[in-house]
N, C-alpha and C positions, 0 to 999 in steps of 0.2 A: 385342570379340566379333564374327567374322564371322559374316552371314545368310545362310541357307542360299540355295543361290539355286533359283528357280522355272522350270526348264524350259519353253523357248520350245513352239508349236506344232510347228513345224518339227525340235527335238532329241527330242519326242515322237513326231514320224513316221520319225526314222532311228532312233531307238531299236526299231521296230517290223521294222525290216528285220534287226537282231542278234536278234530272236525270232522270226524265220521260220521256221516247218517245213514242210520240203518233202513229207514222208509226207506230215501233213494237205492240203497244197496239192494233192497225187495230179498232180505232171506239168503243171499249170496255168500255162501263161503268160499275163500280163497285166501291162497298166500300172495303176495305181491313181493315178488325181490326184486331191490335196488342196487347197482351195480355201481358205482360211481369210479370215474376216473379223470388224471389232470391233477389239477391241482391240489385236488384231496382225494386221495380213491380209498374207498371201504367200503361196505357191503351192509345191508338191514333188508329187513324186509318188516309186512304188514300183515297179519294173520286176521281175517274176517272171518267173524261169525255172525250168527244170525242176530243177536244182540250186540255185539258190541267192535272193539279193532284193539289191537294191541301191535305196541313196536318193539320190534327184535335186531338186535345185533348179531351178525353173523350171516351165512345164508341157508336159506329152508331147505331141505333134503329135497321135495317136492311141488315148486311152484307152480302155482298155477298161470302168474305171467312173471315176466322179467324183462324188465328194464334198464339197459345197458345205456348211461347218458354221462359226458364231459361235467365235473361238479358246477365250470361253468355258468354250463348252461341248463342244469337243475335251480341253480339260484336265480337267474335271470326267468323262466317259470312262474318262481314261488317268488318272485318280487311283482310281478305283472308284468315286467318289459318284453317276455315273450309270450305269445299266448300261447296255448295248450294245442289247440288247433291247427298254427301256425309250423305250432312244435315238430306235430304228427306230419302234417304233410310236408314239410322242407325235410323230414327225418332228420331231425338235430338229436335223436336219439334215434337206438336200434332197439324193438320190443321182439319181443318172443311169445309166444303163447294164446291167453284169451286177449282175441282182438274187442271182443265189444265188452270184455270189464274193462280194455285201455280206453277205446272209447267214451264209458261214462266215467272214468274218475273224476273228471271236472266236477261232476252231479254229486256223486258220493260224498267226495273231500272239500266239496266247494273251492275250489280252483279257479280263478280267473275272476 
């Protein structure tokens, strides 16, 4: 019997770029870097453009937010057991930057 396998941090944040909606984004460009630490730490971010998102390894020269979160509790997120909202106000992560693109990523990436 194979075990299913458990999606890195990192297949979780490019899988966020195949759920991108540009409506909801309204034309928003930005980079979005992902900080990940704990149990698996590495670094991606998310480059928006007006049409579309693309996932990058590594980190952006110039973010526009940044998101410093335990992989954790990046997984527990993108599984539903924490919600997003939850997320932001117990700060189970530390952001930096644009507070109202953290705010709607829920909208964007469909989140939750």
């Amino acid at each position: 019997m194979v075990e299913p396998h458990e999606e890195s941090c990192l297949e979780l944040v490019a899988a966020l770029a195949e759920r991108f909606d540009p409506v909801a984004a309204r034309g928003r460009e930005a980079e979005i870097q992902f900080l990940f630490s704990g149990e698996e730490s590495g670094a991606c971010y998310l480059r928006l453009t007006r049409t579309g998102c693309t996932f990058h390894l590594g980190e952006a020269l110039y973010p526009t937010l940044t998101i410093r979160v335990k992989a954790e509790t990046w997984k527990a997120i993108m599984r539903g057991d924490l919600s997003w909202e939850r997320a932001m106000m117990e700060r189970h992560f530390l952001a930096t930057g644009n507070f109202p693109l953290l705010a709607q990523m829920p909208r964007i990436f469909h989140i939750g």
